[in-house]
GUKOLVO-378358 format. One record per residue (C-alpha): residue number from 1; x, y, z; residue in three letters. Coordinates in steps of 0.001 Angstrom, whole numbers. Layout:
BEGIN
+-----+---------+---------+---------+-----+
|   k |       x |       y |       z |   r |
+-----+---------+---------+---------+-----+
| NUM |       X |       Y |       Z | ALA |
...
+-----+---------+---------+---------+-----+
***
This chain:
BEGIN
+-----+---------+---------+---------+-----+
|   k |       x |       y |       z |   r |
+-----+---------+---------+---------+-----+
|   1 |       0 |       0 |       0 | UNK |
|   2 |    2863 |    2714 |     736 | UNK |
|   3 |    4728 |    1446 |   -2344 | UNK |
|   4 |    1349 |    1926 |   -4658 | UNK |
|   5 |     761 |    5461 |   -2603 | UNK |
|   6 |    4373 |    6602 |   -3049 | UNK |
|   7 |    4055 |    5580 |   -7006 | UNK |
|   8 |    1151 |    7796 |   -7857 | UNK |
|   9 |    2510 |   11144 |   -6033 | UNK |
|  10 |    2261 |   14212 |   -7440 | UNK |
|  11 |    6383 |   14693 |   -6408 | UNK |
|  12 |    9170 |   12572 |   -6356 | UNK |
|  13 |    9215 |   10651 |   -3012 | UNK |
|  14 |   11925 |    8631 |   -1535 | UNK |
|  15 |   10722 |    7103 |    1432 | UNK |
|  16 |   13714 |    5100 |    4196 | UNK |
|  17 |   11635 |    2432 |    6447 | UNK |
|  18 |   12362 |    2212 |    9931 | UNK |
|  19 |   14699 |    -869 |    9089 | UNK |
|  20 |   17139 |    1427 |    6683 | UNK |
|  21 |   15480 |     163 |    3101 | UNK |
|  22 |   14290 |    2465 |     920 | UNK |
|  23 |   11262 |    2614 |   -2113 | UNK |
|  24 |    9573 |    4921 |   -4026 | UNK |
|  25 |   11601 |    7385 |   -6326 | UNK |
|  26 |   15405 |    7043 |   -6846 | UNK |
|  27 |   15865 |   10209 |   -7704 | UNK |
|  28 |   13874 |   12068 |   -5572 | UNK |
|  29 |   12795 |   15695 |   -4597 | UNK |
|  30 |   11904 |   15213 |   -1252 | UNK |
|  31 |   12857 |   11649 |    1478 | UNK |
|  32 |   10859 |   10925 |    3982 | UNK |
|  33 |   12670 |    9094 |    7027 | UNK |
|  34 |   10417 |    6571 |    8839 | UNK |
|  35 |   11461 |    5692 |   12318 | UNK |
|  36 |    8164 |    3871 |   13673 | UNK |
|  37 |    5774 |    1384 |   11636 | UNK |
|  38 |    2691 |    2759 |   13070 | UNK |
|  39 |    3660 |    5868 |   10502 | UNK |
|  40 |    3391 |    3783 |    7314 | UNK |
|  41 |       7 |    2808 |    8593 | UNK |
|  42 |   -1143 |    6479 |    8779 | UNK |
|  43 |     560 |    7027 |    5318 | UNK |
|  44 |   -1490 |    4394 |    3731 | UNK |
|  45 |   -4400 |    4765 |    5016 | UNK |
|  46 |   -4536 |    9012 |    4327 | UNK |
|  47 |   -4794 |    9741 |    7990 | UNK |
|  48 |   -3207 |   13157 |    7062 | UNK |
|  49 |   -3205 |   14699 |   10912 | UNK |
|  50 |   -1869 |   12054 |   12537 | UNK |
|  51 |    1662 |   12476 |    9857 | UNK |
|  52 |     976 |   15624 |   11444 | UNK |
|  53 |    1269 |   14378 |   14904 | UNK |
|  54 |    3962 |   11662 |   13608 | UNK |
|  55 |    6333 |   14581 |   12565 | UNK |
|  56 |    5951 |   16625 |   15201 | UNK |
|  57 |    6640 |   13877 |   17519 | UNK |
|  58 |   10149 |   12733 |   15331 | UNK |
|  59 |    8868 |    9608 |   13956 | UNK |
|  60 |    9308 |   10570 |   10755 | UNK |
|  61 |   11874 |   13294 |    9300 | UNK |
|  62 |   11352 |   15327 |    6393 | UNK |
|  63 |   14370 |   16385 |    4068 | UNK |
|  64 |   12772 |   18701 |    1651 | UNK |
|  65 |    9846 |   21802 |    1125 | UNK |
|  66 |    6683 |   22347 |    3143 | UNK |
|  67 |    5096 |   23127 |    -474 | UNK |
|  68 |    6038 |   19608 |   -1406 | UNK |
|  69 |    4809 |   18161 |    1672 | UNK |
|  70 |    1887 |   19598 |    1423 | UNK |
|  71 |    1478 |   18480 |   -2518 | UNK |
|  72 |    1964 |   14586 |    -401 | UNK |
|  73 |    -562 |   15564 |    1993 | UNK |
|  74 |   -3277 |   16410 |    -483 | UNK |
|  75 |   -2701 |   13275 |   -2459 | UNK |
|  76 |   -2646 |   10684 |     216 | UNK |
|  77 |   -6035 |   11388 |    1504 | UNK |
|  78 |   -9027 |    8876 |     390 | UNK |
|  79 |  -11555 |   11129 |    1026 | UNK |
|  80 |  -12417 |   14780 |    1347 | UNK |
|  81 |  -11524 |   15754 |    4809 | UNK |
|  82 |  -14781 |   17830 |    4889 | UNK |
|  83 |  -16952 |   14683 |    4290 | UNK |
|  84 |  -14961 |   12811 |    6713 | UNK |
|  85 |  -15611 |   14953 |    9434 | UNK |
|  86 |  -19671 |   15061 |    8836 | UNK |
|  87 |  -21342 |   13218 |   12402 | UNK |
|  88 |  -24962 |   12170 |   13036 | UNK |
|  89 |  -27459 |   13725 |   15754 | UNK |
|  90 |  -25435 |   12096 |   18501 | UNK |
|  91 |  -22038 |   13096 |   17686 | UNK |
|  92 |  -23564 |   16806 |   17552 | UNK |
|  93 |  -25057 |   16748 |   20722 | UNK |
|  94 |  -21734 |   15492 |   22242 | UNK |
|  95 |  -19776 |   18891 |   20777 | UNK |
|  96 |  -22265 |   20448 |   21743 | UNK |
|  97 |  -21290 |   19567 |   25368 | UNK |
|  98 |  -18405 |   19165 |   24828 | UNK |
|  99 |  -18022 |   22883 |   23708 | UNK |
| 100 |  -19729 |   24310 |   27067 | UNK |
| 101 |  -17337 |   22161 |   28946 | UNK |
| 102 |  -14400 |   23853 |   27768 | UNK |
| 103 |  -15304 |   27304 |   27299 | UNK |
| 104 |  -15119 |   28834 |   30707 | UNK |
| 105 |  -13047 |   31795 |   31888 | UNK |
| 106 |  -10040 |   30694 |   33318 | UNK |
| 107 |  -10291 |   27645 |   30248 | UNK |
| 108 |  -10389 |   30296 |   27704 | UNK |
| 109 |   -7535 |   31995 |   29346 | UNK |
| 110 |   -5563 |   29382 |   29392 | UNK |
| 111 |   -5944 |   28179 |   26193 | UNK |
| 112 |   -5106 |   31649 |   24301 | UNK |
| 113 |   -2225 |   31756 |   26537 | UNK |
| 114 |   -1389 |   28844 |   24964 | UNK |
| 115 |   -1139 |   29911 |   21601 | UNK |
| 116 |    -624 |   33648 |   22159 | UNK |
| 117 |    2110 |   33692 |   24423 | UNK |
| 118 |    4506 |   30638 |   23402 | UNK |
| 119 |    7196 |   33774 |   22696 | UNK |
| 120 |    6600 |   37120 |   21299 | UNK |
| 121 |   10042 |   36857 |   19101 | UNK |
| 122 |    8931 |   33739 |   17670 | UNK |
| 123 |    5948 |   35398 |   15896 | UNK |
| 124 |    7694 |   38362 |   15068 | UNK |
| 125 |   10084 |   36161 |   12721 | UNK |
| 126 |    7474 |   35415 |   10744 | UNK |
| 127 |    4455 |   37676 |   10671 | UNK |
| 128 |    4916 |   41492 |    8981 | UNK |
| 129 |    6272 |   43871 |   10994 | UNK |
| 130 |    2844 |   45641 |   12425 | UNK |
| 131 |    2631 |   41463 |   13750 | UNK |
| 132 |   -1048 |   40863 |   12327 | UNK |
| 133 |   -2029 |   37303 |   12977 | UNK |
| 134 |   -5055 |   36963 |   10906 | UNK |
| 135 |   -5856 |   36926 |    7204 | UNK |
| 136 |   -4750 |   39624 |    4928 | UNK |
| 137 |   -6376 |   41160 |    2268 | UNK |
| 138 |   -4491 |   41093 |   -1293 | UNK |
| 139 |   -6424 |   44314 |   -3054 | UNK |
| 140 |   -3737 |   43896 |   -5864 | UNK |
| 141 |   -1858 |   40394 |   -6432 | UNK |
| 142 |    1457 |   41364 |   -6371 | UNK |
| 143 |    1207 |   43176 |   -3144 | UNK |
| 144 |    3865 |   41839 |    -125 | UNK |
| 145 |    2136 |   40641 |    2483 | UNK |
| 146 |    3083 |   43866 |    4752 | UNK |
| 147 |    1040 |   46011 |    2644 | UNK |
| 148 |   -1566 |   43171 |    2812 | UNK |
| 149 |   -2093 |   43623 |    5961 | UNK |
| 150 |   -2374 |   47375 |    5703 | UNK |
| 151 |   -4967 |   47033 |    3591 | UNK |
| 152 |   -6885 |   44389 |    5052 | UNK |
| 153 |   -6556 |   46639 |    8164 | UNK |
| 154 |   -8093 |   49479 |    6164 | UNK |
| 155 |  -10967 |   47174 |    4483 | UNK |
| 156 |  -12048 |   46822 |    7874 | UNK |
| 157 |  -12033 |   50281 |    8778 | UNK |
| 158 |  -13722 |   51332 |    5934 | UNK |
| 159 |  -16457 |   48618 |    6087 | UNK |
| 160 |  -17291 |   49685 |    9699 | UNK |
| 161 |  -16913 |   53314 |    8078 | UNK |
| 162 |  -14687 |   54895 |   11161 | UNK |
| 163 |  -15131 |   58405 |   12036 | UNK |
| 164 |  -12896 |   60439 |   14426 | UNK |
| 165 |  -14279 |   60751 |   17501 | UNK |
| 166 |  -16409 |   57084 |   17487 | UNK |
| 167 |  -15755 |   54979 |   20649 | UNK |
| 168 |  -14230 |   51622 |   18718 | UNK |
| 169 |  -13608 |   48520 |   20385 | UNK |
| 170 |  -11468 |   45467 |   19390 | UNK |
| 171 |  -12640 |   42386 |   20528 | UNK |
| 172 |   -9448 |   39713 |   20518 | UNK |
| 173 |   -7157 |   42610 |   19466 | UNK |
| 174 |   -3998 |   40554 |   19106 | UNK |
| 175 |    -368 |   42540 |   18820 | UNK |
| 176 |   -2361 |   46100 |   18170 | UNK |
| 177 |   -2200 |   46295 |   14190 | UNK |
| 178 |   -6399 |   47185 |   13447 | UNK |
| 179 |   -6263 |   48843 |   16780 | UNK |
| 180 |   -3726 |   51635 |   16369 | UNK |
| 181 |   -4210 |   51424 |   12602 | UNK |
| 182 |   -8105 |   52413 |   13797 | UNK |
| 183 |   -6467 |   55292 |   16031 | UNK |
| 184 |   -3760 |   56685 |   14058 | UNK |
| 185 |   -6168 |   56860 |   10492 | UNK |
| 186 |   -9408 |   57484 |   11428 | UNK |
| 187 |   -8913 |   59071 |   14908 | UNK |
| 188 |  -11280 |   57205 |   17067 | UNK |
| 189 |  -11139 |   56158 |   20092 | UNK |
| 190 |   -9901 |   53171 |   20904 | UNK |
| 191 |  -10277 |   49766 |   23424 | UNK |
| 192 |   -8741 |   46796 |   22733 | UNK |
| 193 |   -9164 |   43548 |   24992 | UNK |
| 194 |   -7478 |   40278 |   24823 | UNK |
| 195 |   -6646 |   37251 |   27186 | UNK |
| 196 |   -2857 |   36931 |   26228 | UNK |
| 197 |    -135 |   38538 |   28417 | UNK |
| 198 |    2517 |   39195 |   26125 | UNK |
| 199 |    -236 |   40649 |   23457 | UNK |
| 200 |   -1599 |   42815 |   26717 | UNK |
| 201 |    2403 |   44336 |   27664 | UNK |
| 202 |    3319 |   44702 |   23548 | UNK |
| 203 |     744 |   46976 |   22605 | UNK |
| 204 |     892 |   48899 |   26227 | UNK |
| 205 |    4574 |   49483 |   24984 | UNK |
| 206 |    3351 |   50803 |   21828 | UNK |
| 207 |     561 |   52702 |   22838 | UNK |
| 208 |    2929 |   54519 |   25115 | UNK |
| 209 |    6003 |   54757 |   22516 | UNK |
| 210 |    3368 |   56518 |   19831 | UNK |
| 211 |    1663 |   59092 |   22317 | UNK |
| 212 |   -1654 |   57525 |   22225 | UNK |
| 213 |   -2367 |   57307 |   25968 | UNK |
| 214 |   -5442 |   58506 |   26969 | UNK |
| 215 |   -7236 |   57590 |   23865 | UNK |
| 216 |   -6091 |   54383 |   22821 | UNK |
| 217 |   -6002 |   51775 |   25659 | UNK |
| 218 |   -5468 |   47747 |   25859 | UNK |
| 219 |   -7016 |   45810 |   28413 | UNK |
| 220 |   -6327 |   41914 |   29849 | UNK |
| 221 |  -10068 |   41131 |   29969 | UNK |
| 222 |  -12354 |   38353 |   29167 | UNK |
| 223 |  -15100 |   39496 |   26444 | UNK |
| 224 |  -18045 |   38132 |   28905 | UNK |
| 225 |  -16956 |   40778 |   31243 | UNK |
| 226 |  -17103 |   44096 |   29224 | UNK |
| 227 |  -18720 |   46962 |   30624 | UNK |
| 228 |  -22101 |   47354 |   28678 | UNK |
| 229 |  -23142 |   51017 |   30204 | UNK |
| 230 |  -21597 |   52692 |   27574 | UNK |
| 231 |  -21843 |   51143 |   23952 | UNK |
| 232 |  -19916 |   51681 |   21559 | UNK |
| 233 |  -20501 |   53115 |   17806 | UNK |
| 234 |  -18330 |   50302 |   15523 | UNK |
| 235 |  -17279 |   46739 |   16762 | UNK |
| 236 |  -14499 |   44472 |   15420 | UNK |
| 237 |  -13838 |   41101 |   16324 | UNK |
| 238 |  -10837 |   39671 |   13856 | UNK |
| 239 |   -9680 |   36111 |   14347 | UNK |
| 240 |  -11350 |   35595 |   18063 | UNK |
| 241 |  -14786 |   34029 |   17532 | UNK |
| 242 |  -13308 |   30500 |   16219 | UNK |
| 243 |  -12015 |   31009 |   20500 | UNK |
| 244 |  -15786 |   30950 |   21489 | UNK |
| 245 |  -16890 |   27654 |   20861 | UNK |
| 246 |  -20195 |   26808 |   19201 | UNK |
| 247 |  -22435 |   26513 |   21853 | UNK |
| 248 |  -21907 |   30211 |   23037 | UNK |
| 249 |  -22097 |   31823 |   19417 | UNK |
| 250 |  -25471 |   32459 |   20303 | UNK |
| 251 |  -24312 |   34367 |   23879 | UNK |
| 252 |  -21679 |   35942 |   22332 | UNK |
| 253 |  -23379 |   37530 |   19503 | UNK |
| 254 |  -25867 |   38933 |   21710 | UNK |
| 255 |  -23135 |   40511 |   23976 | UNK |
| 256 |  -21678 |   42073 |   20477 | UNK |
| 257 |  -25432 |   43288 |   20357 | UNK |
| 258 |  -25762 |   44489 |   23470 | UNK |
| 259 |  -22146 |   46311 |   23013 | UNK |
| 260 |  -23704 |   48050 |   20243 | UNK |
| 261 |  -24868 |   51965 |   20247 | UNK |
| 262 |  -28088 |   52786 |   18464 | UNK |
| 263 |  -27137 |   52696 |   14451 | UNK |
| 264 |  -23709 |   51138 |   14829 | UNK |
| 265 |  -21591 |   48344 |   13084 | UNK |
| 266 |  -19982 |   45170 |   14335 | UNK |
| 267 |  -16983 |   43169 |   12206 | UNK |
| 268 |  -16721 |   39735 |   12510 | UNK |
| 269 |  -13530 |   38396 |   11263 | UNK |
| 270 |  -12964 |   34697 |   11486 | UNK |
| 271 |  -12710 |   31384 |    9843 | UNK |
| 272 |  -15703 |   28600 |    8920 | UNK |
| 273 |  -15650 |   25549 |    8150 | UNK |
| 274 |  -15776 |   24588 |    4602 | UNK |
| 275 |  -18696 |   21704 |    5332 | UNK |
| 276 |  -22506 |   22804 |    6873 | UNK |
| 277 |  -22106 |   20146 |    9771 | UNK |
| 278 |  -18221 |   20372 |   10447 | UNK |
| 279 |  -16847 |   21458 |   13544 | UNK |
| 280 |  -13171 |   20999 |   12733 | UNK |
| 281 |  -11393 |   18943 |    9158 | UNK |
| 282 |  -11446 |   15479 |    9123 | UNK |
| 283 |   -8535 |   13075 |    8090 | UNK |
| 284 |   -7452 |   13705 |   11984 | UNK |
| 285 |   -6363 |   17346 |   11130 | UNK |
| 286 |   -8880 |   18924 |   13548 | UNK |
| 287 |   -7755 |   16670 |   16492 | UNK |
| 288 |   -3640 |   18074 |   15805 | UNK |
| 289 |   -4450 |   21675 |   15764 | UNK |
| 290 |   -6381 |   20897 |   18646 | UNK |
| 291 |   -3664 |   19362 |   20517 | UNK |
| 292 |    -568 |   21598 |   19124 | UNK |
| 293 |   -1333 |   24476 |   18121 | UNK |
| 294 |   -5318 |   26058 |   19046 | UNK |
| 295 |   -6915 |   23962 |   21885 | UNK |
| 296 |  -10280 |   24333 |   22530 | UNK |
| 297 |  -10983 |   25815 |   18690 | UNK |
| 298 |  -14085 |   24596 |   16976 | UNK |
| 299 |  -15385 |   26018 |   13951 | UNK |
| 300 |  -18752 |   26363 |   12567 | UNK |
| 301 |  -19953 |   26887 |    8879 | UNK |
| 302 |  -20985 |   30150 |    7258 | UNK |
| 303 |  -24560 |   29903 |    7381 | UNK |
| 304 |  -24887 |   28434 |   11297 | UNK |
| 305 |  -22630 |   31392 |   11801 | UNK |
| 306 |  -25710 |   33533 |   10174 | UNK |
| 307 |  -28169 |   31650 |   12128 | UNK |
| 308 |  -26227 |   32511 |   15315 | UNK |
| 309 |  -26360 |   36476 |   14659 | UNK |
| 310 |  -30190 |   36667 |   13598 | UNK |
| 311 |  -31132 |   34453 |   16854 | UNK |
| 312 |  -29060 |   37225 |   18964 | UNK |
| 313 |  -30858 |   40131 |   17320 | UNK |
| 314 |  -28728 |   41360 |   14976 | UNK |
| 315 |  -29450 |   42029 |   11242 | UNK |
| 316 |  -26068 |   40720 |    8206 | UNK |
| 317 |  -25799 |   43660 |    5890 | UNK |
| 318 |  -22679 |   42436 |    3988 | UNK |
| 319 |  -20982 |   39184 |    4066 | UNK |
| 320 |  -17849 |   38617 |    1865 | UNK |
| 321 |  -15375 |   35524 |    1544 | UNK |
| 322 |  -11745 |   35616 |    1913 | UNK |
| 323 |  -10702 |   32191 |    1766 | UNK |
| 324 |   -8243 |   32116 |   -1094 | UNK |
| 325 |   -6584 |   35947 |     780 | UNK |
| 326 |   -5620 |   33410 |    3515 | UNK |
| 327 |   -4372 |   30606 |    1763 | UNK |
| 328 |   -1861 |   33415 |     353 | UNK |
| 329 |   -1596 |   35036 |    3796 | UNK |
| 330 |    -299 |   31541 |    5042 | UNK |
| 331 |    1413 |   30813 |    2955 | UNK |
| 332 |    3616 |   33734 |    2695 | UNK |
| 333 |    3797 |   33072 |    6774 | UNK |
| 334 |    4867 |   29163 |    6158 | UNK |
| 335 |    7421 |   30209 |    3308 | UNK |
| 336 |    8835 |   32896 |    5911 | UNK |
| 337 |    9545 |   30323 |    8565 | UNK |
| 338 |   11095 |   28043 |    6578 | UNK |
| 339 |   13398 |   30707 |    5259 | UNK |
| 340 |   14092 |   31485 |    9228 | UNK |
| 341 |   14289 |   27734 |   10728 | UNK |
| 342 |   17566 |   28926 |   12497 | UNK |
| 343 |   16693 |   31927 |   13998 | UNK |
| 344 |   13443 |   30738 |   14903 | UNK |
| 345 |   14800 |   27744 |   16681 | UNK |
| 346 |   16366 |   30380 |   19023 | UNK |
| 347 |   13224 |   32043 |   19952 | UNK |
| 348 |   11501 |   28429 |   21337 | UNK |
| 349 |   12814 |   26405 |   24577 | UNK |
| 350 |   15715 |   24832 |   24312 | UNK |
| 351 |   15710 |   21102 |   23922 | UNK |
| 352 |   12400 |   18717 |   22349 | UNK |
| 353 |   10328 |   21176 |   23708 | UNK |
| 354 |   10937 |   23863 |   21239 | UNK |
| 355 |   11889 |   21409 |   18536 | UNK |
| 356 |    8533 |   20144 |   18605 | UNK |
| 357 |    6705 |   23123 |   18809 | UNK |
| 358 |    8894 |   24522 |   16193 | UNK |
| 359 |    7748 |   21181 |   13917 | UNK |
| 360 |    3871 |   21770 |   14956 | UNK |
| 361 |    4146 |   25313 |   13692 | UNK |
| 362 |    5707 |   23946 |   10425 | UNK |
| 363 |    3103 |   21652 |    9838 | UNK |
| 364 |     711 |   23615 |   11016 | UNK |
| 365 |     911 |   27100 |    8922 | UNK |
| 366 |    1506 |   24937 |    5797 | UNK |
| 367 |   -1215 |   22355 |    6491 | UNK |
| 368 |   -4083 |   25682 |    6985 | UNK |
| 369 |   -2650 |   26718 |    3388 | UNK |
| 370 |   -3728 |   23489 |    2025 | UNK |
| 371 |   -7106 |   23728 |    3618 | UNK |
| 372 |   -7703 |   27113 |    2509 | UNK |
| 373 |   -6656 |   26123 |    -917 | UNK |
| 374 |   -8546 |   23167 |   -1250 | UNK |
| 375 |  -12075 |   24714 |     549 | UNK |
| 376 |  -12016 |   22477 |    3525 | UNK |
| 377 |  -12388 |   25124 |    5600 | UNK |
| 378 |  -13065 |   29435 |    4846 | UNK |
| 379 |  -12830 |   33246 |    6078 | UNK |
| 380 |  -15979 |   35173 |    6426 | UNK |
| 381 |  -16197 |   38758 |    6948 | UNK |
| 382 |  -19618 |   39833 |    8316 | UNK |
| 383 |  -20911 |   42980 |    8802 | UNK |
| 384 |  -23860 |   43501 |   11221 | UNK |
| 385 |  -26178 |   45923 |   12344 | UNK |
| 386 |  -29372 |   46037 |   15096 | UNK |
| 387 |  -32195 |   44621 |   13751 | UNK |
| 388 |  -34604 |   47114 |   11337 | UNK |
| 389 |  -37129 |   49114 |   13422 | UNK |
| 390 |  -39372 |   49689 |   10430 | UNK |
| 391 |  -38655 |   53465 |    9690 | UNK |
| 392 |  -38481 |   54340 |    6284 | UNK |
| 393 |  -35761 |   56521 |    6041 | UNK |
| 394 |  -32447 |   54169 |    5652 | UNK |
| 395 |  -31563 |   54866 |    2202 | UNK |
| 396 |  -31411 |   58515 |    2520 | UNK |
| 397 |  -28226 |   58471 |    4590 | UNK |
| 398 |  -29711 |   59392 |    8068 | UNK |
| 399 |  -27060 |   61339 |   10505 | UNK |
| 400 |  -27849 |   58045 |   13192 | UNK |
| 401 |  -27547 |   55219 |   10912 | UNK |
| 402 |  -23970 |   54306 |    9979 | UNK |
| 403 |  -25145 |   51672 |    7587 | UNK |
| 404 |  -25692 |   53256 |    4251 | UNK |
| 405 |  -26822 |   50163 |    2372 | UNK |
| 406 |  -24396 |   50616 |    -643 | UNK |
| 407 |  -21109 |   48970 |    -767 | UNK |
| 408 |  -19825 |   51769 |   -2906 | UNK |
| 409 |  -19053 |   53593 |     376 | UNK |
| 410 |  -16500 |   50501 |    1093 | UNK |
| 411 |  -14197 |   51372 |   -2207 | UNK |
| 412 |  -14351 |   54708 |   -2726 | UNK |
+-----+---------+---------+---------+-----+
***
């Protein structure tokens, strides 16, 4: 079966079996170095996350590109990892508890501090310089992915259409970039929240370097626990609510609501799942990003995302796709590593620690490339409103109604 897999891959693969023999290709562009047998079992049988796990534990070395492995990936699999991850009634009710289980506080906390904080310098190596860790908007093909980022940044802004003076908040506002981007263009005023540490002292730093104090501010604070006494006119949430878990999409949208001043906007940023009853990709991909990389992630398709936000109270005025902008994004972030494996080695904890994180994050940033490529799992960008009140006024551009209903106001 590995012989007959090996034959029909896209690349050259040379492949050394834990007891030193060698098949596949003789002249090949990539060898694969097999230390334990249970690995050839998850090679032939397609069970593409747990290679994932297999590499990141050293069972298997890779001498050659992430792009290539990746090209492997794709081809071993005998069935679409959407399809593979579809459950009955039962195995929905069980996520469903499942994801109240693990979405308390102090659970939530811990698990962004997971992610967030494994080391500042790390993430610096291979994100753009601003540090935005979500996907990026390519407005012209051949732009770098710093510039990207700036203008994903401004899509956002102008899709919430920022004035000076509006009180903005960023829900899950990372390293700072839409925050002070927010501040520093458009002149509002700005709160950011999120759960990491390091994120929390970063922008603090910066806010303090660029003389924003005063109006820009970054607090270490749970989204449950936001002060609703004084709304505020435009909400963004970039990259957070796949944090939430699907059995509080319902609570949290109507927290965004209740966040909300009278005629206001709310952005939510964040990835779906490519399939209508997925939670995560099959193939055993969802269970290794679970377990390396984002625990207590779930994702939820486009249109229960939609169901979610009308049962809260709130009204989808624009909704736009992404997915192939973060394919690009991560890939540009994979291809960046790779270039940096040396230097980023540094940044980790010495020892098999840091190696293996190091090998998760390899495997990891390439792998979501794949997925976004293939449409096994997406990036929505939905814009919301309060629900209509029946006046009859809202295309005449009314001074208390930030929604104009014309997407010309987005581009111009």
């Amino acid at each position: 079966m590995v012989e007959k897999k090996l034959a029909a891959l896209p690349v050259a693969v040379q492949m050394q079996l834990p007891g030193g023999e060698t098949v596949g290709a003789s002249n090949p562009e990539m060898k694969l170095i097999v230390k334990d047998r249970a690995t050839l079992v998850n090679f032939a049988t397609g069970q593409a996350g747990n290679l994932g796990e297999d590499y990141v534990e050293g069972r298997f070395v890779v001498e050659g590109s992430m792009r290539n492995l990746m090209k492997i990936a794709a081809a071993i699999l005998d069935q679409n990892p959407v399809d593979a991850a579809k459950g009955n009634w039962l195995t929905a009710l069980i996520r469903h508890l499942v994801s109240i289980r693990r979405h308390s506080t102090a659970r939530d906390a811990e698990q962004i501090q997971f992610h967030y904080d494994l080391s500042d310098e790390f993430y610096a190596l291979w994100l753009d310089p601003r540090r935005v860790y979500s996907c990026a908007y390519f407005r012209e093909p051949d732009m770098t992915l710093a510039q990207a980022q700036e203008a994903k940044l401004d899509h956002i802004c102008r899709k919430l259409d920022l004035k000076s003076g509006e009180r903005f908040l960023d829900i899950g506002a990372g390293w700072g970039g839409l925050l002070l981007w927010a501040a520093e263009n458009y002149g509002v005023d700005a709160t950011g929240i999120t759960l990491s540490k390091n994120q929390h002292a970063h922008v603090n730093r910066l806010i303090e370097e660029k003389g924003l104090s005063g109006r820009v501010r970054m607090n270490l604070l749970d989204y449950r626990d936001l002060d609703e006494s004084r709304p505020y006119d435009k909400i963004a949430s970039v990259g957070m609510f796949e944090h939430v878990g699907r059995a509080q999409l319902e609570e949290y949208f109507s927290k965004l609501r209740r966040l909300l001043a009278p005629g206001g906007l709310i952005m939510n940023h964040g990835i779906t799942a490519g399939g209508v009853y997925n939670a995560e990709v099959g193939a055993g991909m969802g269970r290794f990003i679970e377990k390396y990389i984002f625990p207590g992630g779930e994702l939820t398709h486009i249109s229960n995302e939609l169901a979610k936000i009308a049962l809260s109270g709130l009204e989808d005025v624009d909704v736009e796709n992404l997915r192939p902008h973060y394919a690009r994004t991560l890939w540009h972030w994979s291809d960046t590593l790779e270039a940096n494996l040396d230097a980023a080695r540094k940044t980790l904890k010495p020892g098999e620690q840091g190696d293996k994180s190091l090998r998760a994050y390899r495997i990891y940033l390439a792998g979501c490339a794949l997925g976004f490529e293939q449409g096994w799992i997406a990036l929505h960008q939905v814009l919301l409103k309060h629900k209509a009140t029946g006046r009859h006024d809202e295309l005449d551009y009314p001074s208390d109604e930030a929604y104009p209903w014309r997407r010309n106001y987005i581009y111009r």
